[in-house]
ROMI-783879 format. One record per residue (C-alpha): x, y, z. Coordinates in steps of 0.1 Angstrom, whole numbers, plus 5000, padded with zeros to 4 digits. Each point is the difference from the previous one (the first is absolute). Example, Ala and Ser with C-alpha at 12.3 -4.5 7.8 and 13.67 -1.06 7.14 Angstrom:
% ROMI-783879
512349555078;501450344993;
% end
This chain:
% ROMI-783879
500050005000;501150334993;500750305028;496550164985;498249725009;501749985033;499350325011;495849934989;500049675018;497949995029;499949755033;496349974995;499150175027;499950065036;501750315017;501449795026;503650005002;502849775011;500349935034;499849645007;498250055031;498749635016;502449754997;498649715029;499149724984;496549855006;499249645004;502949824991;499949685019;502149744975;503249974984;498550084969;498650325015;496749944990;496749895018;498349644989;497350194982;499649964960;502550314982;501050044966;503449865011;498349675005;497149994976;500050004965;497250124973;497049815007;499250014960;503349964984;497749874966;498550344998;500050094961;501250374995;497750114972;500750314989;498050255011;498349745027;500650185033;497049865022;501949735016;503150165010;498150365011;497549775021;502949795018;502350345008;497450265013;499649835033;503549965010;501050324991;499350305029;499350385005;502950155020;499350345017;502750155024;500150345018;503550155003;500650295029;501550324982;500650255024;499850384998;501750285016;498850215019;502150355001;501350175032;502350295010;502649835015;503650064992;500849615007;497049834976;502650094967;502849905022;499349685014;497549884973;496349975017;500450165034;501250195024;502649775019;498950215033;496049955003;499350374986;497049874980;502049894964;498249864970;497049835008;499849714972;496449854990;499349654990;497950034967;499149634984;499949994959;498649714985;500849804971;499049644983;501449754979;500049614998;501249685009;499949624992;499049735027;502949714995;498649815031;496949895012;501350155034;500050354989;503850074987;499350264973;503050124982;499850384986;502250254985;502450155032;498750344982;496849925011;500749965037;502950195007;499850265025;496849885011;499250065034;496449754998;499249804968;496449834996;499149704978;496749974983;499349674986;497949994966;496949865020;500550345023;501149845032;502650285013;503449935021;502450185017;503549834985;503650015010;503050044978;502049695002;503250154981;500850214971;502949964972;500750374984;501849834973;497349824986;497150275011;498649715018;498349915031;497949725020;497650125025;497349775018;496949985013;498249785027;497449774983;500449604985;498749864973;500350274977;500249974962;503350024985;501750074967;502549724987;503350064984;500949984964;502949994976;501550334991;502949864983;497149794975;498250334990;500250124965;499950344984;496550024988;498449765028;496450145011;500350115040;497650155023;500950345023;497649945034;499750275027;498550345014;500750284977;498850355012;498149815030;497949784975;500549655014;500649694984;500450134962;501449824977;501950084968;501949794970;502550064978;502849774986;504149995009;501350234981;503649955013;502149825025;503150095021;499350385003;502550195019;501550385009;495650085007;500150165031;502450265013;501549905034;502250245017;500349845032;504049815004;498249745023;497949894972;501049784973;497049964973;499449714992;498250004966;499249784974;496450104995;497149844976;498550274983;496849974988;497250264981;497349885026;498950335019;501050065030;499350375019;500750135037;499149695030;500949704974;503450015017;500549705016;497549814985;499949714970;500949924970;498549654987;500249784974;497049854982;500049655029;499950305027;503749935009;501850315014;502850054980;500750355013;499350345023;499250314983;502350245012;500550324973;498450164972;501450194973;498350364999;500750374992;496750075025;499849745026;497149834984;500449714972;501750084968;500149624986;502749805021;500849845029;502349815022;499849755022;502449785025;500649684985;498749715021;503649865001;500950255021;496850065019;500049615010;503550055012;500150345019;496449895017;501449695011;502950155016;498450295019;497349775014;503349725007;502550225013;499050405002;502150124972;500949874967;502849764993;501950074970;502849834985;502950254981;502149834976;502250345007;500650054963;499950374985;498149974969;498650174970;498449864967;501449874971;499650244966;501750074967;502350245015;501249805029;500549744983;502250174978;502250185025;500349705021;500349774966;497249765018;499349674980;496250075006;497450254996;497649885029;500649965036;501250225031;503250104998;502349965032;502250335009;500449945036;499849855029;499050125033;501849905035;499649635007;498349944967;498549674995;500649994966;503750095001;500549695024;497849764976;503050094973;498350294978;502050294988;499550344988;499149974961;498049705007;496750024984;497049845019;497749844977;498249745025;498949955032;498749695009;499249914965;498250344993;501250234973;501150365022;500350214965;498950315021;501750135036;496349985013;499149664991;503449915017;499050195032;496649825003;500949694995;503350005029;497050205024;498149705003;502549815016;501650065037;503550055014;501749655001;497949864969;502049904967;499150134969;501449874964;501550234982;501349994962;502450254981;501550044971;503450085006;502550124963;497249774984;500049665023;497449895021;500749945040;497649945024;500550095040;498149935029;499850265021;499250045038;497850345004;501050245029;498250215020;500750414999;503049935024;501549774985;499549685016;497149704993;498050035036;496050074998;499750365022;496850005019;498650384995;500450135036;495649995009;501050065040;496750035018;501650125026;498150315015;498850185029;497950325012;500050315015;497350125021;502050375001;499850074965;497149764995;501849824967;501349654993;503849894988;501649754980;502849934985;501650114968;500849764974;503550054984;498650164966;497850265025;503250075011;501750054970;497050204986;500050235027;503750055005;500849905034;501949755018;497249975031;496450085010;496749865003;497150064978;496650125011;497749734990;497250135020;498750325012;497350015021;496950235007;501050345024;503549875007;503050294994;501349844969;496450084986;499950365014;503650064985;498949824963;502549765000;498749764978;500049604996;502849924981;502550275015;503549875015;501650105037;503349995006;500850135031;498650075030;501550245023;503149994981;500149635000;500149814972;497149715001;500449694983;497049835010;496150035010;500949875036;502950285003;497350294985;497849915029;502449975030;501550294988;496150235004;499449765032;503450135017;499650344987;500050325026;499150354984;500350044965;500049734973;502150094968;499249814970;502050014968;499149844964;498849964966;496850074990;498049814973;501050214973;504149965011;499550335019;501850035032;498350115030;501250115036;496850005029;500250105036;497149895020;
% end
């Protein structure tokens, strides 16, 4: 895709943000990390013999709509309030001395998209878009039975996210082949466009493998993209929701549009179900995704690198690197190499080759086939994780919290990535505040980060609270607001 078509495409499209808020996992009694109840891990399509006659949608539209769900979340955006202090500019929201700084107000916006039920109890997986930032999000089922639902995790990278809700026996899509669809194959869009639930749209695949869509400025985010893109229509609130085929397999999430306006201009992208399978799996499994890095810099093979680097091939990935502890350098390949396989699959484009090795996990061992000065080697290669090594990383889902009845809010922990978002080597995040407490009066909102207390640095929800307990006169509380503000308070 060209930079024009960067800059118009769209992540279809929730105002929600990035942070990865919830991270406890929910219900995860067995090694598998999944319950005993029915889930599109477990099941396959019910109809497999369905015929896909063009134009027949009845079947697969009729199988989808109940297993695919309303999302509405509220966010808490906050407003300022101005005041004639000297210190509000100074310190950012207050006056560190009680003289009546900036009051802040919590005021709740709204917004909607979709989701898909891959479980029959209640994992829905979403776009992250959709949920991020989100300070309550609600489920409404297509028969209109309405749930509160908690985020189970979130993967930036692949703008995806499972959430859950409390309820069995619920109807649930099954997953399909993304690597078997073919340009031209009919598929089905399902979701909630503009608040109009359970709509469905078709279209065919108009192209697979679709990357450089959405602009990502954020150097904690990787994008992962490989999308399907497709001319089904898909507006504002289809974000997160499905993309079938013509058996009523999922076969992807509708994530982005392409559009000049914000509205539908004739394409669409969606996460292939490769990838959804994999990242859903993980975040339900472990709390974060497990990727694999063959620790190769690459870049596609064309004409003109194939000339300057006199390659005996015009398709593949070309190696020009390697990263530290690269698992590919210690398989045997070398810079120049051309990668034109992966377990058996053709990798003639750079995102091709990055979907396929983010299916498998740290410690897994891919095949993998070059051409090297014209001759064909094959190497099996052990994937690392981001740190060089093959061990499975647990995402850090501490439940460890605690309250405090003097500024009437709850603590937890903060993952490593919180950490890293926010800057700061310590602290505890607000993952409550509660009704007439200080924090409330002051507008510190859900979400925010303290550091210190009284000058101390707290590393814990235990050490926030024994430090307010043991307090005598003042409280000081320093840190980083929401919006990566920093704040000073005296109370």
């Amino acid at each position: 895709m060209n930079n024009q078509l960067k800059s118009y495409a769209i992540i279809a499209l929730m105002s929600s943000g990035v942070t990865l808020g919830a991270y406890s996992l929910f219900n995860l009694g067995n090694s598998s990390g999944f319950s005993d109840a029915p889930s599109a891990f477990t099941t396959s399509v019910s109809n497999p013999n369905v015929p896909g006659n063009p134009g027949e949608f009845t079947y697969a539209a009729e199988k989808t709509t109940p297993a695919v769900v309303h999302i509405k979340t509220k966010m808490e955006v906050r407003q300022r309030q101005q005041s004639s202090s000297p210190f509000d500019d100074f310190f950012g929201f207050g006056d560190p001395f009680g003289g009546g700084g900036r009051r802040q107000q919590q005021q709740p916006q709204e917004a909607s998209g979709s989701g898909v039920i891959i479980s029959a109890d209640g994992y829905i997986v979403t776009n992250n878009h959709v949920v991020a930032e989100a300070s309550e999000v609600t489920v409404i089922l297509n028969d209109k039975r309405e749930y509160k639902a908690k985020v189970i995790s979130t993967d930036p990278s692949s703008d995806l996210a499972v959430i859950q809700i409390k309820e069995t026996n619920l109807p649930f899509l099954t997953f399909g082949d993304s690597d078997a669809l073919r340009v031209g194959e009919w598929v089905l869009a399902v979701g909630n466009p503009f608040n109009l639930e359970s709509t469905v749209t078709a279209g065919i695949v108009s192209a697979k493998g679709r990357q450089n869509i959405i602009d990502r400025d954020s150097p904690d985010v990787n994008p992962l993209e490989s999308f399907i893109q497709t001319d089904a229509a898909v507006n504002p609130g289809n974000s997160g929701g499905a993309l079938v085929n013509l058996k009523g397999e999922l076969i992807g999430i509708n994530t982005a549009i392409y559009s000049r306006t914000g509205q539908f201009a004739g394409y669409s992208f969606a996460v292939p179900v490769s990838i959804v399978k994999k990242v859903s799996g993980d975040l339900i499994k472990y709390g974060n995704v497990q990727r694999g890095f063959l620790g190769v810099q690459i870049s596609e093979v064309n004409a003109k690198l194939a000339d300057e680097k006199d390659l005996k091939t015009s398709a593949g990935v070309y190696v020009g690197g390697f990263s530290e502890n690269s698992a590919a350098k210690d398989a045997g390949i070398k810079i120049n190499d051309v990668i034109v396989k992966i377990d058996g699959v053709e990798t003639k484009s750079s995102s091709k080759l990055m979907e396929i090795v983010s299916r498998k996990r740290p410690g897994e061992a891919i095949q993998v086939t070059v051409n090297r000065d014209g001759a064909t080697k094959e190497f099996k290669v052990t994937l690392k994780n981001k740190d060089g090594n093959t061990e499975i990383v647990k995402g850090d889902n501490s439940t460890e919290s605690a309250k405090s009845e003097f500024l009437g809010a709850k603590f937890a922990s903060l993952t490593p990535a919180e950490m890293k978002k926010f800057g700061v080597s310590s602290g505890v995040k607000i993952a409550e505040v509660l009704p007439d407490g200080r924090l409330e009066m002051y507008g510190l909102a859900k979400g925010s980060v303290i550091t210190k207390i009284n000058d101390r640095a707290i590393n814990s929800p235990k050490e926030a609270v024994e430090a307010l307990e043991s307090r005598k006169g003042r409280i000081k509380l320093e840190g980083v607001d929401v919006d990566g503000s920093r704040f000073i308070y005296v109370l």
